[in-house]
Biopython code that builds the backbone (N, CA, C, O; Angstrom):
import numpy as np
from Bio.PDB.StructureBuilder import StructureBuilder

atoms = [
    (1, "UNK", "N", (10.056, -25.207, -4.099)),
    (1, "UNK", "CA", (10.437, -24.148, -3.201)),
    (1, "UNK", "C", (11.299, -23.102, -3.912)),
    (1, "UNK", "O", (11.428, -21.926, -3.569)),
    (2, "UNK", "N", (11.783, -23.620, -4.798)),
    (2, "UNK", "CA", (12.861, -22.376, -5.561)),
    (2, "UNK", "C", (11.779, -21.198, -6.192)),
    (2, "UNK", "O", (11.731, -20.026, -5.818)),
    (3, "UNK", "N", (11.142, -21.672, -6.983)),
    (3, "UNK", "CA", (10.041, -20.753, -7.722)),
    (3, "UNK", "C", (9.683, -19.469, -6.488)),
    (3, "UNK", "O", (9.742, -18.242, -6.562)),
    (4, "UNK", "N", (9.309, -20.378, -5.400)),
    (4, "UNK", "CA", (8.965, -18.951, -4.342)),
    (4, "UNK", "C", (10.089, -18.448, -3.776)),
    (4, "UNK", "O", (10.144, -17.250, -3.499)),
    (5, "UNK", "N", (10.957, -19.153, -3.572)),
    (5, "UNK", "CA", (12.215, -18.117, -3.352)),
    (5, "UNK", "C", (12.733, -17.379, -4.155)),
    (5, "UNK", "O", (13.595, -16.573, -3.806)),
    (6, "UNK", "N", (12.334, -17.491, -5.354)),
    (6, "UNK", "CA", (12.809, -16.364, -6.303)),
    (6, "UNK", "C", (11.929, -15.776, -6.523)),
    (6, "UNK", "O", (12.437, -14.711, -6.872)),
    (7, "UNK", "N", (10.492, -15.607, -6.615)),
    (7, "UNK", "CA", (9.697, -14.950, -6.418)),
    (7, "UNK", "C", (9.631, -13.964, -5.076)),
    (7, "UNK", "O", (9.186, -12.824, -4.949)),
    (8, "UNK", "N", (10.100, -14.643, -4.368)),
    (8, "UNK", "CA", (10.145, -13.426, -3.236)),
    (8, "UNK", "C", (11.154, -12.722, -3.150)),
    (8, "UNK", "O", (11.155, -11.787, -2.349)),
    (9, "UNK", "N", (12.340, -13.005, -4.002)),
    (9, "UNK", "CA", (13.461, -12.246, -4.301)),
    (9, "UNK", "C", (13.755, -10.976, -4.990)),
    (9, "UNK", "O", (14.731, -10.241, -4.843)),
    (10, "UNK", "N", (12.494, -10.818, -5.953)),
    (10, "UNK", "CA", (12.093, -9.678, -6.476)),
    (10, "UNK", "C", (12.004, -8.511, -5.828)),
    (10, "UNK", "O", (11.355, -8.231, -4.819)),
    (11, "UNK", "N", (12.639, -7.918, -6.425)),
    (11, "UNK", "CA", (12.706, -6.382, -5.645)),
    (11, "UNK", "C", (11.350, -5.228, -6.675)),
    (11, "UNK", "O", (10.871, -4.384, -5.917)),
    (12, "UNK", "N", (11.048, -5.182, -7.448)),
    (12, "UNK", "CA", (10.800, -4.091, -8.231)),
    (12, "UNK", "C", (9.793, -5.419, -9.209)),
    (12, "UNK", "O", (10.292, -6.192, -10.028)),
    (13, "UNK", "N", (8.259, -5.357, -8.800)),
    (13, "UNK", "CA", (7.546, -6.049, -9.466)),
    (13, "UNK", "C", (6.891, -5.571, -10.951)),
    (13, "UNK", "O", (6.827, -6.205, -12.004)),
    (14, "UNK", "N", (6.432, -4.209, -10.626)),
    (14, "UNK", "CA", (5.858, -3.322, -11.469)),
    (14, "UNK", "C", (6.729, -3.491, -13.173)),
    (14, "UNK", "O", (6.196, -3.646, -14.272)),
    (15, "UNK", "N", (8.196, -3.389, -12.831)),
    (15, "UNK", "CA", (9.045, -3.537, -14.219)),
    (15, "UNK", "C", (8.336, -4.877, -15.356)),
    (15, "UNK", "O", (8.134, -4.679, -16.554)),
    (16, "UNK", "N", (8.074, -6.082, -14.704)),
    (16, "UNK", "CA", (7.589, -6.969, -15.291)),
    (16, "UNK", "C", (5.900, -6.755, -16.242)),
    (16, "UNK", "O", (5.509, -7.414, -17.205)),
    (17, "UNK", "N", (5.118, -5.480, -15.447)),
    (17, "UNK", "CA", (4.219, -5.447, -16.282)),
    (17, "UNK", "C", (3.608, -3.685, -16.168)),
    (17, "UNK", "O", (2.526, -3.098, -16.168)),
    (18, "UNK", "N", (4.686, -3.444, -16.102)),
    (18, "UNK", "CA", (4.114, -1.715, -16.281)),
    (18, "UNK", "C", (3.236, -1.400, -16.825)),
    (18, "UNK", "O", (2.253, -0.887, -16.291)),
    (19, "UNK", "N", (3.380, -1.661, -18.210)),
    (19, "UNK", "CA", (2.054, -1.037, -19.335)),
    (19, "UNK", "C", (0.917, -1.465, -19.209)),
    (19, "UNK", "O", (-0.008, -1.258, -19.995)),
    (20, "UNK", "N", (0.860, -2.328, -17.856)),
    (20, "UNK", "CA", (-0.588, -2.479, -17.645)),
    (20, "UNK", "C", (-1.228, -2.196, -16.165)),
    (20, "UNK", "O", (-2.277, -2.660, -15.718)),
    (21, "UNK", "N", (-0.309, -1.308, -15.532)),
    (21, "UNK", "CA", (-0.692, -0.371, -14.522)),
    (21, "UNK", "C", (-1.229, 0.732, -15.000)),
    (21, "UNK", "O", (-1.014, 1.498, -14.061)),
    (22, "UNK", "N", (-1.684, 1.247, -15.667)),
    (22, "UNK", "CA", (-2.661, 2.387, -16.108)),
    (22, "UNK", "C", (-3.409, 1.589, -17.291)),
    (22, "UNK", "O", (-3.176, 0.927, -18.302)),
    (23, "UNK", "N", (-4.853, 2.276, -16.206)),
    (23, "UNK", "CA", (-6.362, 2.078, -17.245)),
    (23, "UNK", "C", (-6.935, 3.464, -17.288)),
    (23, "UNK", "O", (-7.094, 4.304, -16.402)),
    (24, "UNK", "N", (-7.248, 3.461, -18.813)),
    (24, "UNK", "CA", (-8.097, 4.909, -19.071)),
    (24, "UNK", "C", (-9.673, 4.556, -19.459)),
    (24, "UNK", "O", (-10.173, 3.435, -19.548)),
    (25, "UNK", "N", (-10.072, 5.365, -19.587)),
    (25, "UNK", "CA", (-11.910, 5.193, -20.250)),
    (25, "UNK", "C", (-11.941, 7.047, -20.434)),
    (25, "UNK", "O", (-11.128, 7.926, -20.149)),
    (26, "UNK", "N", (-13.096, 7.049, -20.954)),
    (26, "UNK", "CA", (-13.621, 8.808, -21.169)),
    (26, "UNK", "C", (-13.505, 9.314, -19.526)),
    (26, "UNK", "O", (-13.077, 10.441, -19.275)),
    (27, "UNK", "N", (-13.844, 8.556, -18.647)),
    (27, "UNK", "CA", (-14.321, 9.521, -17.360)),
    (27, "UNK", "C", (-13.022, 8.959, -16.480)),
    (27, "UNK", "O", (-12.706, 9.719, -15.565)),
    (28, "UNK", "N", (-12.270, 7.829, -16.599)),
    (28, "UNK", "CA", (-11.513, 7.817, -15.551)),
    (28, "UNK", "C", (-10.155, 7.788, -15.776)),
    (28, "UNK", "O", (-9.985, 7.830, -16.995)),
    (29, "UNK", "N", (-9.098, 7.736, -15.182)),
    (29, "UNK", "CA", (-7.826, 7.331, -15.654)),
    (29, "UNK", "C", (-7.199, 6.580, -14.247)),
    (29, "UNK", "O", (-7.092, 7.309, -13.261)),
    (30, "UNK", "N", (-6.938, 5.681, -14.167)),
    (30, "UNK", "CA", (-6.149, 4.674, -12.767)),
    (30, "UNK", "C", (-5.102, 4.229, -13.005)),
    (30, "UNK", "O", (-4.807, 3.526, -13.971)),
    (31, "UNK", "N", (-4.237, 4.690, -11.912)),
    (31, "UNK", "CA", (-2.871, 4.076, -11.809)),
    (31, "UNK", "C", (-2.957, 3.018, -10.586)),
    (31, "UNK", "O", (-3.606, 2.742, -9.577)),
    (32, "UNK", "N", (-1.653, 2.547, -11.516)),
    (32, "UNK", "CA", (-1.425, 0.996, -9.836)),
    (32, "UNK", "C", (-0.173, 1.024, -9.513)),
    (32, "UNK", "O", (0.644, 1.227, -10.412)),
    (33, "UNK", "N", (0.143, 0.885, -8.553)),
    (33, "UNK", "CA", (1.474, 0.522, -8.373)),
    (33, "UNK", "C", (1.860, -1.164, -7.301)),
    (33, "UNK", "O", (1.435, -1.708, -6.282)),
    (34, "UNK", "N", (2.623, -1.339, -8.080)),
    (34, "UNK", "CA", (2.775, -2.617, -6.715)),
    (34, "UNK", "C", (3.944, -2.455, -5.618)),
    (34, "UNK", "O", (4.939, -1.828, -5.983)),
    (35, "UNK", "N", (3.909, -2.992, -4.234)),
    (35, "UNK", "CA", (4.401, -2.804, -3.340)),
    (35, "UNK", "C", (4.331, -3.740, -2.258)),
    (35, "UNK", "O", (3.272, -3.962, -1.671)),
    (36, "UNK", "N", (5.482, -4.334, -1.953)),
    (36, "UNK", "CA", (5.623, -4.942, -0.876)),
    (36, "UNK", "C", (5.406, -4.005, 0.527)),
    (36, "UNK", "O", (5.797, -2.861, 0.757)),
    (37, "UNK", "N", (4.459, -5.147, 1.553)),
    (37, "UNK", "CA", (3.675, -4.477, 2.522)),
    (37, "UNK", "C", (4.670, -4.011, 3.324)),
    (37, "UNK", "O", (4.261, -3.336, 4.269)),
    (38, "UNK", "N", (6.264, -4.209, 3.220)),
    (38, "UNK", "CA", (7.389, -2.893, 4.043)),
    (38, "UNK", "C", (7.528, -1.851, 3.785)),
    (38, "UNK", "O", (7.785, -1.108, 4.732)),
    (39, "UNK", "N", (7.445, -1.274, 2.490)),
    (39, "UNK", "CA", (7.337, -0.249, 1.702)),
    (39, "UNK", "C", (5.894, 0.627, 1.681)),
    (39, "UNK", "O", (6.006, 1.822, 1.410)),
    (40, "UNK", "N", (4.854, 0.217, 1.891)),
    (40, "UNK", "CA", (3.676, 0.449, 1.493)),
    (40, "UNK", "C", (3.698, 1.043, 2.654)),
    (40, "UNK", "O", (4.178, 0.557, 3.678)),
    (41, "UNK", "N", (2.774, 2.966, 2.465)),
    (41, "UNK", "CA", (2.588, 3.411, 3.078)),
    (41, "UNK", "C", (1.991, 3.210, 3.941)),
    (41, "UNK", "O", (0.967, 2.649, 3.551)),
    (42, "UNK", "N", (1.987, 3.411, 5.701)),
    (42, "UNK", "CA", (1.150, 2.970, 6.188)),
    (42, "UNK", "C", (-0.356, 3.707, 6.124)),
    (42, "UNK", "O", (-1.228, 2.849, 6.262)),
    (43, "UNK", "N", (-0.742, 4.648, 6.005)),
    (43, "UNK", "CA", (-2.040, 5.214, 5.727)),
    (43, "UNK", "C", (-3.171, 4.291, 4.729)),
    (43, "UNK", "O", (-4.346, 3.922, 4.729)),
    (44, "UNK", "N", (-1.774, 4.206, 3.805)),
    (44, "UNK", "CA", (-2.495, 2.767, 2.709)),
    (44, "UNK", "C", (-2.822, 1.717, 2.978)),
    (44, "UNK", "O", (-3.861, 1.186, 2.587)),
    (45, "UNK", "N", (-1.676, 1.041, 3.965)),
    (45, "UNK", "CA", (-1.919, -0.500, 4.591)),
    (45, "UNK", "C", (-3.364, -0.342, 5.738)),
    (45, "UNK", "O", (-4.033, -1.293, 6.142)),
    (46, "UNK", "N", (-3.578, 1.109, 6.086)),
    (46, "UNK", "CA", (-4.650, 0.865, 7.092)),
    (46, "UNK", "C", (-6.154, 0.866, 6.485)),
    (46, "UNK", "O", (-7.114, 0.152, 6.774)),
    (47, "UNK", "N", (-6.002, 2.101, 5.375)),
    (47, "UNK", "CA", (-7.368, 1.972, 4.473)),
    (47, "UNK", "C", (-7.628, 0.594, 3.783)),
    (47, "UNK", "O", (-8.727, 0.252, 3.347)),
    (48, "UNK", "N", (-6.591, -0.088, 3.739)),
    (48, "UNK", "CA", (-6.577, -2.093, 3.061)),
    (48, "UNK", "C", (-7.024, -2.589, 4.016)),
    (48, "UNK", "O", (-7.995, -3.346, 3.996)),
    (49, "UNK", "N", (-6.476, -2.295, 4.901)),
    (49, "UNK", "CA", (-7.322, -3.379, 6.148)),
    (49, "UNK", "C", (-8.631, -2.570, 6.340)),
    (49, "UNK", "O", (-9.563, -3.368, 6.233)),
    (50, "UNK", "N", (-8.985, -1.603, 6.524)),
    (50, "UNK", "CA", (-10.400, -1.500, 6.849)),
    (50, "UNK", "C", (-11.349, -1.323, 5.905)),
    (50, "UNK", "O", (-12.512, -1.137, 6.262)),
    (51, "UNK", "N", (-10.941, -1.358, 4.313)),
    (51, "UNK", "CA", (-11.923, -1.944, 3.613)),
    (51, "UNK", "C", (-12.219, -3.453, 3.076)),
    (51, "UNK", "O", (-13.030, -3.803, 2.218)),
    (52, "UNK", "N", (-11.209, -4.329, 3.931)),
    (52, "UNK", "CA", (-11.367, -5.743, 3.952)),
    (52, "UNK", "C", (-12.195, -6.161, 4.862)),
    (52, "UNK", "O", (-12.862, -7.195, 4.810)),
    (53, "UNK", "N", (-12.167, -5.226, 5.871)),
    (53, "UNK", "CA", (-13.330, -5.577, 7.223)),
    (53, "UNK", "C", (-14.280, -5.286, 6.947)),
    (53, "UNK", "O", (-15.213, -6.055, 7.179)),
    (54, "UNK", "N", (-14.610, -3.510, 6.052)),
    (54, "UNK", "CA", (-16.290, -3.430, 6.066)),
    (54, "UNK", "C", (-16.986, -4.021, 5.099)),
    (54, "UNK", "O", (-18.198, -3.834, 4.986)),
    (55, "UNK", "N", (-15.806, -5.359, 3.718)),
    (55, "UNK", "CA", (-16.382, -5.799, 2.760)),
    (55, "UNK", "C", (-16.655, -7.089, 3.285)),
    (55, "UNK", "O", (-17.719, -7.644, 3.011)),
    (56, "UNK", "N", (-15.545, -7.785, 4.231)),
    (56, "UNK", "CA", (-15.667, -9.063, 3.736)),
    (56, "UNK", "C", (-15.813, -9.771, 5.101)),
    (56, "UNK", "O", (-15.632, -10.988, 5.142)),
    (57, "UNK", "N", (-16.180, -8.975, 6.399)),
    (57, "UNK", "CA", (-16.381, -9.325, 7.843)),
    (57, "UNK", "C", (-17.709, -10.194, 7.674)),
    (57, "UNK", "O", (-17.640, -11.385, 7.978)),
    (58, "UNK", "N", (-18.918, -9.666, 7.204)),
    (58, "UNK", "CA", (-19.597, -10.778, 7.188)),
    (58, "UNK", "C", (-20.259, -12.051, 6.685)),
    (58, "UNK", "O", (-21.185, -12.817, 6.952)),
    (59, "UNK", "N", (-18.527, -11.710, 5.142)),
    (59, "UNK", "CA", (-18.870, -13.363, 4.725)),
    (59, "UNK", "C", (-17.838, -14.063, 5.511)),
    (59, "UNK", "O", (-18.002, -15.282, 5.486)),
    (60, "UNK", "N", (-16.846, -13.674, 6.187)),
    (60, "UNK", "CA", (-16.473, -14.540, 7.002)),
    (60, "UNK", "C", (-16.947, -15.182, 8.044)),
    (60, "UNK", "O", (-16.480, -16.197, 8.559)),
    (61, "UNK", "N", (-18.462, -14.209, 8.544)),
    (61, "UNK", "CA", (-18.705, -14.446, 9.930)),
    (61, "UNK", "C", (-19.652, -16.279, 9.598)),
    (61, "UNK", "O", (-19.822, -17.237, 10.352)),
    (62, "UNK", "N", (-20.032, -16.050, 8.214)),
    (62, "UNK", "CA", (-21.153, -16.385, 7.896)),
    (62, "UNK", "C", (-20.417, -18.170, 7.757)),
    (62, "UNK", "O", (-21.018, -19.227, 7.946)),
    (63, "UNK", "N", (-18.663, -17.924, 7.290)),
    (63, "UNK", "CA", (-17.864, -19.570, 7.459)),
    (63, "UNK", "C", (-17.568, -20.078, 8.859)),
    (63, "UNK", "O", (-17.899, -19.783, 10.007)),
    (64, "UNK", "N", (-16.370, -21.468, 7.918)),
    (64, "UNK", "CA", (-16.292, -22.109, 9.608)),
    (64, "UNK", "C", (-15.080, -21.146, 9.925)),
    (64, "UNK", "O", (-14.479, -21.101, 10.998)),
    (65, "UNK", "N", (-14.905, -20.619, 9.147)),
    (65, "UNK", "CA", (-13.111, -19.658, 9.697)),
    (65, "UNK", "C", (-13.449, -18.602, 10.854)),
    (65, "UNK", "O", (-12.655, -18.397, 11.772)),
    (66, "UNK", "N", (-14.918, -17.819, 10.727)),
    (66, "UNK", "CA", (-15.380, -16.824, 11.400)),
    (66, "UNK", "C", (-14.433, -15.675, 11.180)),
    (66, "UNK", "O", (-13.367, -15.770, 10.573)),
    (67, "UNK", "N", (-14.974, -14.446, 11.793)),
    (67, "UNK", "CA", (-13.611, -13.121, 11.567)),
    (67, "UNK", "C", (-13.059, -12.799, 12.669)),
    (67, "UNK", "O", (-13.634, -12.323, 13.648)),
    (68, "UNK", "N", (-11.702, -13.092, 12.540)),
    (68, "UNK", "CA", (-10.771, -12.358, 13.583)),
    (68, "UNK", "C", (-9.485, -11.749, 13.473)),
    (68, "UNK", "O", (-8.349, -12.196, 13.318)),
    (69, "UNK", "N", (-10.183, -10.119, 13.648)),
    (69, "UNK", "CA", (-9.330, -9.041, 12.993)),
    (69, "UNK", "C", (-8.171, -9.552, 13.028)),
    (69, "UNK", "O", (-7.539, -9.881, 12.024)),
    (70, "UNK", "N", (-7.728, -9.680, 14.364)),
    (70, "UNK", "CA", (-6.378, -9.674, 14.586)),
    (70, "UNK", "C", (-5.447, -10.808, 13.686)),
    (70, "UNK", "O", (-4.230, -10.622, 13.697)),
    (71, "UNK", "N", (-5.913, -11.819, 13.014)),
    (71, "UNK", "CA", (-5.680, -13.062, 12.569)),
    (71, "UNK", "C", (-5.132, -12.406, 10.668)),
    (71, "UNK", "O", (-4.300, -12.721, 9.817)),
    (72, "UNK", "N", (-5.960, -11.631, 10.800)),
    (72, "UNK", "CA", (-6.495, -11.230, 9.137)),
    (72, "UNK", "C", (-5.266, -9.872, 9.187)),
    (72, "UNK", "O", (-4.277, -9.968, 8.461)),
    (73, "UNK", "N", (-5.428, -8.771, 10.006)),
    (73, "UNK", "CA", (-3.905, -8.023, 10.072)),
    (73, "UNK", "C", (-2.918, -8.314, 9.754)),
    (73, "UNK", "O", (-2.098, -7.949, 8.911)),
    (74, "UNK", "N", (-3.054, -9.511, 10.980)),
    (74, "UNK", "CA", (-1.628, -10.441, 10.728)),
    (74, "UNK", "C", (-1.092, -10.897, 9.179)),
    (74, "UNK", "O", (-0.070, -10.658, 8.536)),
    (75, "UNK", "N", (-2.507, -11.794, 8.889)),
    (75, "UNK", "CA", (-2.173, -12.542, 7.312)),
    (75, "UNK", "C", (-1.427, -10.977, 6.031)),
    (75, "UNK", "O", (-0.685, -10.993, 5.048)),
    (76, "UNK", "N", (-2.250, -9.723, 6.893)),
    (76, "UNK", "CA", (-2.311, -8.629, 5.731)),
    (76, "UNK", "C", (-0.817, -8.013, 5.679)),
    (76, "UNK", "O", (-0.526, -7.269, 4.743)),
    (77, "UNK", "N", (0.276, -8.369, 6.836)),
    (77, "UNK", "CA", (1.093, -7.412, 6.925)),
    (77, "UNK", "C", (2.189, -8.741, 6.827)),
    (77, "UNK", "O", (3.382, -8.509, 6.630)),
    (78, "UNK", "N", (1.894, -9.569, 6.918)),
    (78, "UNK", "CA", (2.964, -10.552, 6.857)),
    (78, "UNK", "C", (4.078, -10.422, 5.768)),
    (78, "UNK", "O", (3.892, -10.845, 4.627)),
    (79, "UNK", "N", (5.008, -9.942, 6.078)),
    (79, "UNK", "CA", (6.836, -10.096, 5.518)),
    (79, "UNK", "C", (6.870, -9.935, 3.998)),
    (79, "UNK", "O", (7.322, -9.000, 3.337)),
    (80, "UNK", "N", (6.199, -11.230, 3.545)),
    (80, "UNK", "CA", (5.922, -11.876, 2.092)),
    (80, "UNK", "C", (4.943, -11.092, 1.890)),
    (80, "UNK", "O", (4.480, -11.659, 0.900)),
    (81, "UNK", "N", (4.117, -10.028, 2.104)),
    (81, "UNK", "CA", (2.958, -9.953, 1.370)),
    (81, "UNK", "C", (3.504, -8.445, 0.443)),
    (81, "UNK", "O", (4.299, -7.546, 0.716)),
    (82, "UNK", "N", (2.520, -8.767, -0.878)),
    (82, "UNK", "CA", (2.395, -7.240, -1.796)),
    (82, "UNK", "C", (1.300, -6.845, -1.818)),
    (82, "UNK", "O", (0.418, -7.495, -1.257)),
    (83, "UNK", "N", (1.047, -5.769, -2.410)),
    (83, "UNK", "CA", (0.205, -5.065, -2.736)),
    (83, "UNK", "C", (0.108, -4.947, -3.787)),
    (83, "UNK", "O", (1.209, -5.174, -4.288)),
    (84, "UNK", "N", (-1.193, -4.506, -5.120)),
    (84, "UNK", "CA", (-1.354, -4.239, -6.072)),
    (84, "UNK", "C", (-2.682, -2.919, -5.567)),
    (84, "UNK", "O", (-3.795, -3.111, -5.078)),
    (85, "UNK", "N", (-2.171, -1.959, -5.836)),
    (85, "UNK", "CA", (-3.053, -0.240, -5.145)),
    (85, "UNK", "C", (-3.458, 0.317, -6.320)),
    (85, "UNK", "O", (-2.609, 0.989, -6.907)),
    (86, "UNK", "N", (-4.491, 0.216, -6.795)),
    (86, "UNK", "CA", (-5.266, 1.212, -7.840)),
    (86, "UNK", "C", (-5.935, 2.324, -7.191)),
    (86, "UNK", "O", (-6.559, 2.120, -6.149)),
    (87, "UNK", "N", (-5.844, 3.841, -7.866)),
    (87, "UNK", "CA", (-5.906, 4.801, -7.607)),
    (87, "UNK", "C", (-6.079, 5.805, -8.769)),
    (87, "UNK", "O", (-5.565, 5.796, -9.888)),
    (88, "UNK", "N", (-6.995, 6.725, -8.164)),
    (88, "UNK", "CA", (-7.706, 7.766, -9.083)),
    (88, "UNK", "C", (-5.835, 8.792, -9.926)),
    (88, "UNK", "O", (-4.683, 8.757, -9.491)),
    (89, "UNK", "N", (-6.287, 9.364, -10.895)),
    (89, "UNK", "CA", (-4.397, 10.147, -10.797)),
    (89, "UNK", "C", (-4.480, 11.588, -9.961)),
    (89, "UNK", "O", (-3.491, 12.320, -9.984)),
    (90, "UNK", "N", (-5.709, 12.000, -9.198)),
    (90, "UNK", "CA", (-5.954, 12.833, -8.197)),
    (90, "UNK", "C", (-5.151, 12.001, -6.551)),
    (90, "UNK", "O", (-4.604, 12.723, -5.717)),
    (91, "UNK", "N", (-5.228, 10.629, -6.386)),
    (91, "UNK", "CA", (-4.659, 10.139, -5.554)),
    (91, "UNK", "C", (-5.862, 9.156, -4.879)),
    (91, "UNK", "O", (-5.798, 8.080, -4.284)),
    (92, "UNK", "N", (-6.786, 9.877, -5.187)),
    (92, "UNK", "CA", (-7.946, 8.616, -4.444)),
    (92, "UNK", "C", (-7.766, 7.402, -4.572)),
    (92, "UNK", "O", (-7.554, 6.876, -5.665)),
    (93, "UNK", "N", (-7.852, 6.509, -2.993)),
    (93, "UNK", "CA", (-7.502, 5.167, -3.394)),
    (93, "UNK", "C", (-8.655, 4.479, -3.701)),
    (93, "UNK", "O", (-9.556, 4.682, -2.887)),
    (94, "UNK", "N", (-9.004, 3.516, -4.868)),
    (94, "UNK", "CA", (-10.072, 2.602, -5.399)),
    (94, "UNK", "C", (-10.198, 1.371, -5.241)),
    (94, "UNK", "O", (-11.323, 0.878, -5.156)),
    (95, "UNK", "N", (-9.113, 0.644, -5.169)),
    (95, "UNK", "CA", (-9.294, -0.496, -5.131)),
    (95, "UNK", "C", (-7.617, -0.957, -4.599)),
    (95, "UNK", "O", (-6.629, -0.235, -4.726)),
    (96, "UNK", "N", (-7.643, -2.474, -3.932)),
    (96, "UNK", "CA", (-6.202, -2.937, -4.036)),
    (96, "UNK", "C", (-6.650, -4.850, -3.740)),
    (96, "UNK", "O", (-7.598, -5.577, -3.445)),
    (97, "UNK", "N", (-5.374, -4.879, -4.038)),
    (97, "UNK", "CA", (-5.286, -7.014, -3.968)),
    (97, "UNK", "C", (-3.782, -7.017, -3.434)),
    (97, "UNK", "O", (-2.728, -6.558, -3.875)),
    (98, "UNK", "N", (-4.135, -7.722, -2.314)),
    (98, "UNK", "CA", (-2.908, -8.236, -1.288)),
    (98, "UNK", "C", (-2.820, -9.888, -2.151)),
    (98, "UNK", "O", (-3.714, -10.677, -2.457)),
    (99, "UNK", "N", (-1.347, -9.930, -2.340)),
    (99, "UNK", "CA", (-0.897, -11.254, -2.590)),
    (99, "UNK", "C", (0.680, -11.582, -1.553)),
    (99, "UNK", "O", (1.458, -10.854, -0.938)),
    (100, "UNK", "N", (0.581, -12.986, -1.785)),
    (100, "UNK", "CA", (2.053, -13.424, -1.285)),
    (100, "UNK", "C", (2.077, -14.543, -2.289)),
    (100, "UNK", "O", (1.179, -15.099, -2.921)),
    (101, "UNK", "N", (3.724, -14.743, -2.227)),
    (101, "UNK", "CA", (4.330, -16.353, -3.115)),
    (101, "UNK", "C", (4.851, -17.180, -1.930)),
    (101, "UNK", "O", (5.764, -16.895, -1.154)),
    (102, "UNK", "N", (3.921, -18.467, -1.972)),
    (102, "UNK", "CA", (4.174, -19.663, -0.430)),
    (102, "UNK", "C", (4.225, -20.794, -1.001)),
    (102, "UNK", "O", (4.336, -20.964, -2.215)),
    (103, "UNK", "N", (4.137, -21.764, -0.043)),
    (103, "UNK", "CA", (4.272, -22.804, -0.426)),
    (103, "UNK", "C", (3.042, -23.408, 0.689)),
    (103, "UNK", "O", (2.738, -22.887, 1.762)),
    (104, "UNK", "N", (2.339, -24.893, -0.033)),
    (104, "UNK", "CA", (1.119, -25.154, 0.640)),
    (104, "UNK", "C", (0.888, -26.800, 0.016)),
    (104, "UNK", "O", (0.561, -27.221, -1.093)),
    (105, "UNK", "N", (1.219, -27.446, 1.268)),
    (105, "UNK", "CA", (1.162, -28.507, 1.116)),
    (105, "UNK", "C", (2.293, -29.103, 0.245)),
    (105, "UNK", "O", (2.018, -30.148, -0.345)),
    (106, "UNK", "N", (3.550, -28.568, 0.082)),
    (106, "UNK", "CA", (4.363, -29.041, -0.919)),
    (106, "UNK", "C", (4.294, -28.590, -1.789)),
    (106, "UNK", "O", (5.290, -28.837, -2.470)),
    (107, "UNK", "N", (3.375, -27.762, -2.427)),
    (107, "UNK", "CA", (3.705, -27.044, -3.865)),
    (107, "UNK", "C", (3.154, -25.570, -3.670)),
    (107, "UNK", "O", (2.130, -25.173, -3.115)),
    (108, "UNK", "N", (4.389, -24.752, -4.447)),
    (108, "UNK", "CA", (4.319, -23.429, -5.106)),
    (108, "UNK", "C", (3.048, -22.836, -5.309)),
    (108, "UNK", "O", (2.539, -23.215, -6.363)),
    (109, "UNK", "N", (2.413, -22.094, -4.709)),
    (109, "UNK", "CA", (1.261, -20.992, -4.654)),
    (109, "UNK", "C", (1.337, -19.816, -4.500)),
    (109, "UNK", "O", (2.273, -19.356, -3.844)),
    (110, "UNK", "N", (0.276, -18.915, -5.118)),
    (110, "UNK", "CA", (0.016, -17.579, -5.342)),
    (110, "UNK", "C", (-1.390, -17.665, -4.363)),
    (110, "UNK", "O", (-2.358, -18.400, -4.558)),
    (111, "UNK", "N", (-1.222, -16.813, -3.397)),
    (111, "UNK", "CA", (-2.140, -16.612, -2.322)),
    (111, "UNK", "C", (-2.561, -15.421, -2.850)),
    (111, "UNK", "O", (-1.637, -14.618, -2.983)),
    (112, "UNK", "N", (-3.798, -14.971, -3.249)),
    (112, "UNK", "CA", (-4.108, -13.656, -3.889)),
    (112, "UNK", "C", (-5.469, -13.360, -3.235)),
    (112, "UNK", "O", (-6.076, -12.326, -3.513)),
]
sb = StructureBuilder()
sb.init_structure("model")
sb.init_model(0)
sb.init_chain("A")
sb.init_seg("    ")
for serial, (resi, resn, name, xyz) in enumerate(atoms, 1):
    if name == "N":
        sb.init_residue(resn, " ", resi, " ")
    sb.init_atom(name, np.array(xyz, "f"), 0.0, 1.0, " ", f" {name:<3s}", serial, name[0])
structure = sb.get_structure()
């Protein structure tokens, strides 16, 4: 339990691996930033949730979990959760990965 309590104690994640929040190639350049889901804009937190629904609604429908928005919001905005937001350097958002640090079944996990 300590590991995630100090993991969730972190204020400022990005410091730990900056130089690898920007990717370049010839045609693109992407920044990331990380952010706990209190901080995280909400415009951002809503485009996360609704490209989790139009990607991944019907492999859920397809388990025994089934999809229910309201369940999955919940999991998305929960206290503990971050963000990792990749984005064009025009601002377009591209991609992101919601994580939290929990505990499950007695031991220390990265829910990603």
């Amino acid at each position: 339990m300590s590991s995630v309590t100090s993991a969730n104690k972190l204020k400022d994640m990005a410091t730990l691996c900056k130089e690898l929040l920007v990717y370049r190639n010839n045609e693109l350049e992407v920044e990331m930033y990380i952010q706990r889901v209190t901080e995280l804009d909400k415009n951002v937190l809503q485009w996360a949730i609704d490209l989790t629904e139009r990607n991944m609604k019907r492999l859920y429908e397809t388990c025994a979990w089934g999809w229910n928005r309201d369940r999955k919001v919940e999991e998305m905005t929960d206290e503990g959760a971050w963000y990792l937001i990749a984005r064009e350097k025009n601002g377009t958002l591209l991609a992101f990965s919601h994580f939290r640090f929990d505990m499950d079944f007695g031991d220390p996990v990265l829910y990603w």
